[in-house]
PLY file of the C-alpha trace (Angstrom):
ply
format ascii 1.0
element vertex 121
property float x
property float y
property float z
element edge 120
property int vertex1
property int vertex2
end_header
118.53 103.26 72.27
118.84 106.19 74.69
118.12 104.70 77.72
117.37 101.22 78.73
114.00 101.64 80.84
111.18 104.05 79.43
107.90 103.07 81.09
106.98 101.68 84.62
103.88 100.07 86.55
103.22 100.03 89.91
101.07 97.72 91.33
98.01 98.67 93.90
94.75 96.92 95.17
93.83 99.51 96.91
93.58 102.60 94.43
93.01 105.52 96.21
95.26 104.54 98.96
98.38 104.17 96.52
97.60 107.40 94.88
97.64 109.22 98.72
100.94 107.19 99.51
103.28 108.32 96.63
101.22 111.91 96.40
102.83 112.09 99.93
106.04 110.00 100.20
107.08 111.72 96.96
105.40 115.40 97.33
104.04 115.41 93.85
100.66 115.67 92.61
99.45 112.58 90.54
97.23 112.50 87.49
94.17 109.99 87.40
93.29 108.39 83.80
89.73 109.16 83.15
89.03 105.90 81.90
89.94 103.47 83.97
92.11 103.21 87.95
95.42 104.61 86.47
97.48 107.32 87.34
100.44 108.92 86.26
103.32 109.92 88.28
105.03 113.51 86.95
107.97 112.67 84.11
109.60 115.28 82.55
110.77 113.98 79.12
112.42 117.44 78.08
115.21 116.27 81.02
115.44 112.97 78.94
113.16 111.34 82.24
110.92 109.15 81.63
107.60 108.06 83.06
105.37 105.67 85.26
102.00 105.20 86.94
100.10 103.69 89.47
97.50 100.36 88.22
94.98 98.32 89.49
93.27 95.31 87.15
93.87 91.79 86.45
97.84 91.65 85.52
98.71 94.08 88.83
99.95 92.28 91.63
101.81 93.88 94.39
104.79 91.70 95.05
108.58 92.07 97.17
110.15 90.00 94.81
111.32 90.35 91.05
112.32 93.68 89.41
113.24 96.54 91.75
112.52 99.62 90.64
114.54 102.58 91.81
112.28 106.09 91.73
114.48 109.44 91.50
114.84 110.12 95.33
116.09 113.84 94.12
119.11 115.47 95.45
118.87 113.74 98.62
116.72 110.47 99.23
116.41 111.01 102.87
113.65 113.61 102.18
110.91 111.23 100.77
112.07 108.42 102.54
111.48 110.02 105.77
108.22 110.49 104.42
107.51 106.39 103.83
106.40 105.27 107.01
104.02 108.35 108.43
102.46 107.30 104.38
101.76 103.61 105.61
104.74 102.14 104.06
107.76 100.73 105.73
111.40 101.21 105.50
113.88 97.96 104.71
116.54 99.35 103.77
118.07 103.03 105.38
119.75 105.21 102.67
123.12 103.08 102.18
125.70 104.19 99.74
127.04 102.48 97.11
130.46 103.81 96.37
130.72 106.65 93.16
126.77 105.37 91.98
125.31 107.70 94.99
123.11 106.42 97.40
120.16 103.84 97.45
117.15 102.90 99.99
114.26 100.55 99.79
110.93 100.54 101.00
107.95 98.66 100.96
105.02 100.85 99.81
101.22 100.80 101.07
100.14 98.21 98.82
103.34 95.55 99.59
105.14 96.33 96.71
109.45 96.60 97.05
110.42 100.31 95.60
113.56 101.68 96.30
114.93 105.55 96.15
118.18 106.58 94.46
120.27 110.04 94.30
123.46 110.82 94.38
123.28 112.96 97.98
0 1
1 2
2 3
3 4
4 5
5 6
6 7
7 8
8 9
9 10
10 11
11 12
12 13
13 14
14 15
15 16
16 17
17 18
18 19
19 20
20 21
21 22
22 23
23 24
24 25
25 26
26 27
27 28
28 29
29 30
30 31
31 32
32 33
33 34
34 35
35 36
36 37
37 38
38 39
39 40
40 41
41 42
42 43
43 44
44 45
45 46
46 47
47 48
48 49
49 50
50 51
51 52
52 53
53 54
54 55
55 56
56 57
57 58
58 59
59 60
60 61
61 62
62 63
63 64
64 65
65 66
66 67
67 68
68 69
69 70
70 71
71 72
72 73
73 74
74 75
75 76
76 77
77 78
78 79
79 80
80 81
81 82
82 83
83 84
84 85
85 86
86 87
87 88
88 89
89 90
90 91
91 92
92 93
93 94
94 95
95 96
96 97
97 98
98 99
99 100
100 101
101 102
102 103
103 104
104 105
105 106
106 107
107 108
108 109
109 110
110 111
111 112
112 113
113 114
114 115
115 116
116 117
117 118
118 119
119 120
């Protein structure tokens, strides 16, 4: 096992809306699935990254509790978090640090779901 974590899901009811909000907060573009209201967020697996997307059907339920993910927040997390609110999200949690491990932030995005930021500036 390389790495622990190697594919994530984010939650929306509201498709296009989620798509704008992290095509904004995270200044990337985002790739729809022609088949059904699924998009991919950018992964670079040559870096050893790894991937995620944006869902909406039966099993996807925005929620602020269980798993936190952390998305890569780059060299510094202020940028896109700065971004969060004028997006429609809110921030809960101002970039804090936490010791040698960087920095960390959370947010809740435009569909209610708890996402936080990490870097190491």
């Amino acid at each position: 096992m390389v790495t622990t974590l190697n594919w994530f899901e984010i939650p929306a009811t509201d498709f296009e809306r989620a798509k704008t909000f992290y095509a904004k907060v995270l200044d990337v573009q985002i790739h729809d699935d022609p088949n059904r209201q699924y998009a991919y967020l950018p992964a670079d697996p040559q870096t050893g990254g790894f991937g995620g997307a944006i869902g909406i059907g039966e099993n996807f339920v925005p929620s602020t509790t269980g798993t936190t993910i952390y998305l890569d927040g780059g060299n510094d997390l202020s940028i896109p978090l700065n971004r969060v609110e004028s997006a429609g999200g809110k921030v809960i949690l101002p970039k804090t640090a936490i010791g040698g491990n960087g920095f960390i932030a959370l947010f809740i995005d435009s569909e209610g779901n708890k996402i936080g930021f990490h870097s190491m500036g």
